[in-house]
py3Dmol code that shows the C-alpha trace and the ligand (Angstrom):
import py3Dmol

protein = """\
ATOM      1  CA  UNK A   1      12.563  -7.129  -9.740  1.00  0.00           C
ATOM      2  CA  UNK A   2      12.883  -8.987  -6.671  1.00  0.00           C
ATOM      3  CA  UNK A   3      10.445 -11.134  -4.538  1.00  0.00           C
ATOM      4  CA  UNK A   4       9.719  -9.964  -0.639  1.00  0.00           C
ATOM      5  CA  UNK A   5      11.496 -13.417   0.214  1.00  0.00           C
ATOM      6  CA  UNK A   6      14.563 -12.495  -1.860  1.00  0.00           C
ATOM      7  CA  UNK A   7      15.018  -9.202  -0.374  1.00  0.00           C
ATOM      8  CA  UNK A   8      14.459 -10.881   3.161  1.00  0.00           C
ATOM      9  CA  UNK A   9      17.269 -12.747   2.225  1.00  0.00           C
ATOM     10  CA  UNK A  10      19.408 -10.487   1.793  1.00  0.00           C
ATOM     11  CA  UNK A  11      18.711  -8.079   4.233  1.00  0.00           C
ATOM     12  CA  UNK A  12      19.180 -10.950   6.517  1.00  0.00           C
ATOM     13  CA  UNK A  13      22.688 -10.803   5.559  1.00  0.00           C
ATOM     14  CA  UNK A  14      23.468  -7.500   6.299  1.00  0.00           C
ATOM     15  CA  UNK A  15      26.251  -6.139   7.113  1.00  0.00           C
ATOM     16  CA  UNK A  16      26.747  -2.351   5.531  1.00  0.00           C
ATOM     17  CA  UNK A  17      26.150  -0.205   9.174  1.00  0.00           C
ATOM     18  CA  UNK A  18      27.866  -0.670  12.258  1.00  0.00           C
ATOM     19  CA  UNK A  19      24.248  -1.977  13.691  1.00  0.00           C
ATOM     20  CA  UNK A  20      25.124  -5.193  12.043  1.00  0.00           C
ATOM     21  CA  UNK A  21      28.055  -6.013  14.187  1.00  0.00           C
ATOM     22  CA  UNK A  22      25.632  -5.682  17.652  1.00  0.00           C
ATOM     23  CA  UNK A  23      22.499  -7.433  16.331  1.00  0.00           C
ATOM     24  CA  UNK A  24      21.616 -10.892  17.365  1.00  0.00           C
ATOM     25  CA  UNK A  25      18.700 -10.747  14.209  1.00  0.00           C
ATOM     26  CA  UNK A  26      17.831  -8.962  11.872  1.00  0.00           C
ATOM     27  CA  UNK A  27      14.400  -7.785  11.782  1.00  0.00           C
ATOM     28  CA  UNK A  28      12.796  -7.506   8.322  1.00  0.00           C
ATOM     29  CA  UNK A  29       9.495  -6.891   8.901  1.00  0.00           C
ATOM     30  CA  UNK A  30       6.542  -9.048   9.105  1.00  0.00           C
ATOM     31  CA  UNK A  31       2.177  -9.354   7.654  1.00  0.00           C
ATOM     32  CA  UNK A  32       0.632  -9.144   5.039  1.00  0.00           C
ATOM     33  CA  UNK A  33       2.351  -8.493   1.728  1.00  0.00           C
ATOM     34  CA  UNK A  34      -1.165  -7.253   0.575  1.00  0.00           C
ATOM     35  CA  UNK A  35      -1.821  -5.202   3.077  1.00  0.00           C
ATOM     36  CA  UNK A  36      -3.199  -1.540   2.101  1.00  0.00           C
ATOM     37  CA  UNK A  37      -1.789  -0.763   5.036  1.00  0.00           C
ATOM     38  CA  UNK A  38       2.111  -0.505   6.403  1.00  0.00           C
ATOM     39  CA  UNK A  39       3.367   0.764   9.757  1.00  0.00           C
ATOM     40  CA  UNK A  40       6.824   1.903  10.179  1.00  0.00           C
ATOM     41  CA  UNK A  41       8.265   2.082  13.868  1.00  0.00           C
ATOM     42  CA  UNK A  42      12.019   3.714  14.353  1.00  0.00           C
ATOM     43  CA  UNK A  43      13.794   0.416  14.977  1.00  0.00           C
ATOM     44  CA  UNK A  44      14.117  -3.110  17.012  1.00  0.00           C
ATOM     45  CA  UNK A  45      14.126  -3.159  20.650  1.00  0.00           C
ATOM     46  CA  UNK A  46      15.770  -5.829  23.235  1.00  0.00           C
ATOM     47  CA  UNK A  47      12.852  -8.162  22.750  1.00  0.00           C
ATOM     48  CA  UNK A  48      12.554  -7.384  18.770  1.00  0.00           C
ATOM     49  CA  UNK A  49      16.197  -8.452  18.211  1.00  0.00           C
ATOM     50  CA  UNK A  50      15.925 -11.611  20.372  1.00  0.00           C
ATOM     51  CA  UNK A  51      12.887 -12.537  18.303  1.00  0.00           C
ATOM     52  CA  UNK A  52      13.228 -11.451  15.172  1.00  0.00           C
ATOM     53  CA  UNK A  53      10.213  -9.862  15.069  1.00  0.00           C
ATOM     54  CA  UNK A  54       9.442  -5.941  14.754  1.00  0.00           C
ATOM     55  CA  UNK A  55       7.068  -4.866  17.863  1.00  0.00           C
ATOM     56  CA  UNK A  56       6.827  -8.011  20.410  1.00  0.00           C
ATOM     57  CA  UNK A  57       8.072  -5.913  23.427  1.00  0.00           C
ATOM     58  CA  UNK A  58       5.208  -3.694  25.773  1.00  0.00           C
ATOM     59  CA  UNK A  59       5.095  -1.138  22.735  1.00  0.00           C
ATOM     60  CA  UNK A  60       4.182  -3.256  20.435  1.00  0.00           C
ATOM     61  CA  UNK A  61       1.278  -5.165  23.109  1.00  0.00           C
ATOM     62  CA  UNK A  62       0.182  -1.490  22.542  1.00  0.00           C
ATOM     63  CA  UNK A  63       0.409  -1.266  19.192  1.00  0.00           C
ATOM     64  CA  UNK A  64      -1.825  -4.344  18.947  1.00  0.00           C
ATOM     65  CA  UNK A  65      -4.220  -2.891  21.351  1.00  0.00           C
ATOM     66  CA  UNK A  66      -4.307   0.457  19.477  1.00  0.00           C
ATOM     67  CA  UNK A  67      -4.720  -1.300  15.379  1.00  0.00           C
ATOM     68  CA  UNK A  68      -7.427  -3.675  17.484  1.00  0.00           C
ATOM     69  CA  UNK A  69      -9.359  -0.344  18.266  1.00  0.00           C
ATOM     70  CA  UNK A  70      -9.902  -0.076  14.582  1.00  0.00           C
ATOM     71  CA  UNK A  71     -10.880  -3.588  14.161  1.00  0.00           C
ATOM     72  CA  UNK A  72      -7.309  -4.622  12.491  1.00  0.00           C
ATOM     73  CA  UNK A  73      -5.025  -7.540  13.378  1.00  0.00           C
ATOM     74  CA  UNK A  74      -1.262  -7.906  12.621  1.00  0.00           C
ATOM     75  CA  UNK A  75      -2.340 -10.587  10.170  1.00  0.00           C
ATOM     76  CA  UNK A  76      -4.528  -7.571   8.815  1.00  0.00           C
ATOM     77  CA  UNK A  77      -1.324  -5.150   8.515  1.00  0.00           C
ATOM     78  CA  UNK A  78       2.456  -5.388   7.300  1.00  0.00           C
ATOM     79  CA  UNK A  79       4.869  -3.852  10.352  1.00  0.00           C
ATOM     80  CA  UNK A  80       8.283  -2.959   9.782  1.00  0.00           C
ATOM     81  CA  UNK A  81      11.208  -0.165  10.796  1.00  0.00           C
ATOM     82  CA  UNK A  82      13.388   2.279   9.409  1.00  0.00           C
ATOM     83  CA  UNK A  83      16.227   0.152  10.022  1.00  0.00           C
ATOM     84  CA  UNK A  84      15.887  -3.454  10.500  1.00  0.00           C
ATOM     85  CA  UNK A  85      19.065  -3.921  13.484  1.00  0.00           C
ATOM     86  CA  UNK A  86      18.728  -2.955  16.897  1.00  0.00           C
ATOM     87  CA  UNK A  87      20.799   0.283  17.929  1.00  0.00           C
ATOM     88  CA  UNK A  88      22.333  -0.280  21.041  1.00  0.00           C
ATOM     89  CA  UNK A  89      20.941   0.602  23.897  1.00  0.00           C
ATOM     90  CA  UNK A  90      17.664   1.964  21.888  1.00  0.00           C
ATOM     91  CA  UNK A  91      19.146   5.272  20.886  1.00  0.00           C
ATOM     92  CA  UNK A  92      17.547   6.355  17.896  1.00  0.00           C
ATOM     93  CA  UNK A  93      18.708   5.247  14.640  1.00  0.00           C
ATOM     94  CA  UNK A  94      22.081   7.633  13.592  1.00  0.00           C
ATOM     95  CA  UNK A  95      21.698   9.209   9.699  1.00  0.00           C
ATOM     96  CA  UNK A  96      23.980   7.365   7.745  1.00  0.00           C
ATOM     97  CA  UNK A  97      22.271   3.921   9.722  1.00  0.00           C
ATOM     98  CA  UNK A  98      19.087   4.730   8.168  1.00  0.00           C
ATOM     99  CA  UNK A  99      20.407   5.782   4.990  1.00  0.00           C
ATOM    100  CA  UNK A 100      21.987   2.651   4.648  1.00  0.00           C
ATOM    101  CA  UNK A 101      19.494   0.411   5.471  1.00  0.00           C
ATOM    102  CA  UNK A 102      16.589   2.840   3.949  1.00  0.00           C
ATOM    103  CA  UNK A 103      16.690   0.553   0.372  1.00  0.00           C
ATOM    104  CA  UNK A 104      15.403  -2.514   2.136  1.00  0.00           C
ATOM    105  CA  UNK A 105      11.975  -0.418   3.182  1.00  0.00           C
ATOM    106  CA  UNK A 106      11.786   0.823  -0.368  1.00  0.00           C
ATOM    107  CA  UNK A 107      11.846  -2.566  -1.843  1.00  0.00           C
ATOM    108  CA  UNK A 108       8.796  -3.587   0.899  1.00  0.00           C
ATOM    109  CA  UNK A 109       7.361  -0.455  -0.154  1.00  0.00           C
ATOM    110  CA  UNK A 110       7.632  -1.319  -3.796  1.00  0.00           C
ATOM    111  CA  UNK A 111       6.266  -4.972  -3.404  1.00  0.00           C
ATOM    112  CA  UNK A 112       3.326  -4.254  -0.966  1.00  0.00           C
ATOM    113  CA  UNK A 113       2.526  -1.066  -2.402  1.00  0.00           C
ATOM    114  CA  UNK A 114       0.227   0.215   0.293  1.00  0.00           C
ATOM    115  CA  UNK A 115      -1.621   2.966  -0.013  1.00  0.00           C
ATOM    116  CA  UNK A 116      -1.426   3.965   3.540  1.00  0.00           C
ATOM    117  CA  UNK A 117       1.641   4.380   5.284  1.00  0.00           C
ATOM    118  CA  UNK A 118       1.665   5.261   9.109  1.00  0.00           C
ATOM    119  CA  UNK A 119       4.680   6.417  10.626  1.00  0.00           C
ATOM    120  CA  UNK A 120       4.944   5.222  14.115  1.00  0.00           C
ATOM    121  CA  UNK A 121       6.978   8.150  16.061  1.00  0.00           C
ATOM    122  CA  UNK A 122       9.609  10.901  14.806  1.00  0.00           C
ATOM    123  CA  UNK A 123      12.475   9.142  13.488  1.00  0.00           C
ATOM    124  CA  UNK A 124      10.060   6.974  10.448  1.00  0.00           C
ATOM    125  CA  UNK A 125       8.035  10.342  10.389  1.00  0.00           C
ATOM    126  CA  UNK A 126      11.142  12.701   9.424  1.00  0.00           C
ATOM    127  CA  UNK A 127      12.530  10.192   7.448  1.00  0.00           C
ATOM    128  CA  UNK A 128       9.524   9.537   5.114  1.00  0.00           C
ATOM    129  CA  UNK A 129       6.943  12.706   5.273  1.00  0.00           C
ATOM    130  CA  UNK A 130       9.169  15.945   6.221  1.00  0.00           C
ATOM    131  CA  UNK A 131      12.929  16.269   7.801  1.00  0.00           C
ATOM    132  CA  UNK A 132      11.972  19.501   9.284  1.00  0.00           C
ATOM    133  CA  UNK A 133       8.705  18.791  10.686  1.00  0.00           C
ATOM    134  CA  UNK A 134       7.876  17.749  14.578  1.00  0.00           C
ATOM    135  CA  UNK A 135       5.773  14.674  14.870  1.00  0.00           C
ATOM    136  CA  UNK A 136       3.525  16.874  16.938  1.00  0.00           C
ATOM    137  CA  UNK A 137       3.072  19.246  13.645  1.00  0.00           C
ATOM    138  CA  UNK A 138       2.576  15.730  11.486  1.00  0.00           C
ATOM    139  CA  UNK A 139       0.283  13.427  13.234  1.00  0.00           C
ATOM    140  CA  UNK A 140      -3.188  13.121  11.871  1.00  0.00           C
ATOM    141  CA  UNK A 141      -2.344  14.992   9.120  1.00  0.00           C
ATOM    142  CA  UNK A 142      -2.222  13.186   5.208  1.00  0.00           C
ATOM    143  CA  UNK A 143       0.593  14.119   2.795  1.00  0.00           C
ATOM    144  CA  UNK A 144      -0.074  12.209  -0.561  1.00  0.00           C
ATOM    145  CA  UNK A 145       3.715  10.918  -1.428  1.00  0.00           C
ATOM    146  CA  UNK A 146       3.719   9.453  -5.415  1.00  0.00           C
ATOM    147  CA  UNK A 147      -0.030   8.460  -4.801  1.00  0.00           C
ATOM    148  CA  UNK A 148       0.705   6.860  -1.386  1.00  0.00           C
ATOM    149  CA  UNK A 149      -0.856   8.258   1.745  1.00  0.00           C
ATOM    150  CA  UNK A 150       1.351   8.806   4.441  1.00  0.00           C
ATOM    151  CA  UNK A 151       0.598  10.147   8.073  1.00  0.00           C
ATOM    152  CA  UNK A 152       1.790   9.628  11.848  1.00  0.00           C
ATOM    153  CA  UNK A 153       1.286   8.609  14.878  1.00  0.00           C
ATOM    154  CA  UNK A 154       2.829   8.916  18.098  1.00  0.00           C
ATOM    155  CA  UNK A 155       4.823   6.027  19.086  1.00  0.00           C
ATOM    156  CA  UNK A 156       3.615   3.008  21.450  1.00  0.00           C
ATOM    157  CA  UNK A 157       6.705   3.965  23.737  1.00  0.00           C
ATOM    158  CA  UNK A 158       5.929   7.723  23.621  1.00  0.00           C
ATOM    159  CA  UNK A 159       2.336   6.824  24.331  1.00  0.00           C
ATOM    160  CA  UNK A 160       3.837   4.311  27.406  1.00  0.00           C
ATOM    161  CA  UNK A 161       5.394   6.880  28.991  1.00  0.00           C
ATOM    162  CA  UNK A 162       2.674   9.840  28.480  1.00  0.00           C
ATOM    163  CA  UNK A 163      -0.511   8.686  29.285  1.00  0.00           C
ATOM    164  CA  UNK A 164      -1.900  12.641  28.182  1.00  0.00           C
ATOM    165  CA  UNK A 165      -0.893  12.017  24.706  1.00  0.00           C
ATOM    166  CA  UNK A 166      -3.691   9.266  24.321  1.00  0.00           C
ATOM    167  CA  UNK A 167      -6.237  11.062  23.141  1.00  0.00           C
ATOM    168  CA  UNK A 168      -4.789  12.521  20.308  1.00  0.00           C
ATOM    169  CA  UNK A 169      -3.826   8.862  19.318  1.00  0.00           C
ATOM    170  CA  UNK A 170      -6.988   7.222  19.351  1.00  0.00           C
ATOM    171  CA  UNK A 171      -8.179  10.809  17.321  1.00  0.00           C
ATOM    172  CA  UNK A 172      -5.354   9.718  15.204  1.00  0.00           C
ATOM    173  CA  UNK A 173      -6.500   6.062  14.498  1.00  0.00           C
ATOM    174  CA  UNK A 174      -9.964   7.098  13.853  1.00  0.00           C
ATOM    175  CA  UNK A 175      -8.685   9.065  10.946  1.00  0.00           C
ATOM    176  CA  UNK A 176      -6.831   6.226  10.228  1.00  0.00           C
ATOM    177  CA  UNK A 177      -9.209   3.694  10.004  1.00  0.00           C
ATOM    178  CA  UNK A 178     -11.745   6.220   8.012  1.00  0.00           C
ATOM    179  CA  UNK A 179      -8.865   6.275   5.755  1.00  0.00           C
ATOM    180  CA  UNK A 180      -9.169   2.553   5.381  1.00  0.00           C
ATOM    181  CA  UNK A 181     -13.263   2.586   4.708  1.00  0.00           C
ATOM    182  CA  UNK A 182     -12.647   5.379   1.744  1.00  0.00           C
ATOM    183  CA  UNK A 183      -9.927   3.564  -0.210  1.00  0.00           C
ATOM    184  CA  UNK A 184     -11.686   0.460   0.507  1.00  0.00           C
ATOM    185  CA  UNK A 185     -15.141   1.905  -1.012  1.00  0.00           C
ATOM    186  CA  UNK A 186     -13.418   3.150  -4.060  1.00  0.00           C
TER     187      UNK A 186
END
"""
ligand_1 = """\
8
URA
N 10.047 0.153 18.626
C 10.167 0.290 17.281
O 10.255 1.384 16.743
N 10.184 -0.837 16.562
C 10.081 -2.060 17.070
O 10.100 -3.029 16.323
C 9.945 -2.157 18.474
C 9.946 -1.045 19.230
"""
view = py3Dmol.view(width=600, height=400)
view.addModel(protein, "pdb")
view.setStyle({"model": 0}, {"cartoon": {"style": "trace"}})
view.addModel(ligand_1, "xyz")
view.setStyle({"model": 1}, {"stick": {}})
view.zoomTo()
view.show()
């Protein structure tokens, strides 16, 4: 068994997928190892990979805006990818990138254990609740996963660029966050 420190450290070493050769950091993941709760975006963007830090661009000003609407902080919340190197140009992670870098979340997974994960967009919500689903058909909906609660959102850069598909997001958080208040009252 690993620590979340000794997996960082190895993750920040990386080099298995071609996304390694491009990246200027890695980006782990970052919050609260206690969290109940873990968000799981696609991968880093321009400003992620400069930084080092998963959602510090505009979508993740949203994000904070839209875990703020149900009274959360990042310091509240862990917040990582699907893969932890940028793909250039933001094109979505390939297959064999995320299956390659997929044993870094599982360890996170493993030594947060959350009980609620949200998938933020397609690409984390075909890779961890169905491969044939839309993220249309999966949003607000809960699929209990090995007795860990996993739904989706629409991503803070889908939501950026379709201003219509608000509403079903801030439905989506409210389910989210009366997630929260029943695990928390158990
Ligand atoms: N989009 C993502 O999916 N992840 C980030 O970290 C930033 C933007």
């Amino acid at each position: 068994m690993y620590t979340l420190d000794e997996v960082k450290k190895f993750c920040l070493k990386c080099n298995k997928c071609r996304l390694s050769e491009m990246r200027t950091n890695v980006v782990f993941g970052e919050g609260n190892a206690n969290s109940v709760i873990m968000f799981v975006g696609e991968g880093p963007g321009y400003n992620e990979d400069l930084q080092g830090r998963p959602f510090v661009g505009k979508a993740g000003q949203l994000f904070e805006k839209m875990i703020k609407s149900i009274n959360l902080t990042r310091e509240d919340i862990y917040i990582t990818n699907i893969v932890k190197c940028r793909p250039p140009k933001n094109r979505n992670p390939m297959d064999d990138e995320q299956e390659l870098c997929i044993d870094y979340l599982r360890w996170q997974v493993k030594l947060i254990n959350p009980k609620i994960i949200v998938c933020l967009g397609s690409v984390a919500a075909k890779k961890l609740i169905y491969s044939n689903k839309t993220i249309t058909s999966m949003r607000g909906k809960w699929v209990d996963k090995g007795g860990i609660l996993f739904t989706a959102i629409y991503h803070p850069s889908y939501l950026l660029r379709n201003e219509s598909a608000k509403k079903d997001a801030w439905q989506d958080l409210k389910s989210i966050s009366d997630k929260i208040k029943q695990i928390r009252a158990v």
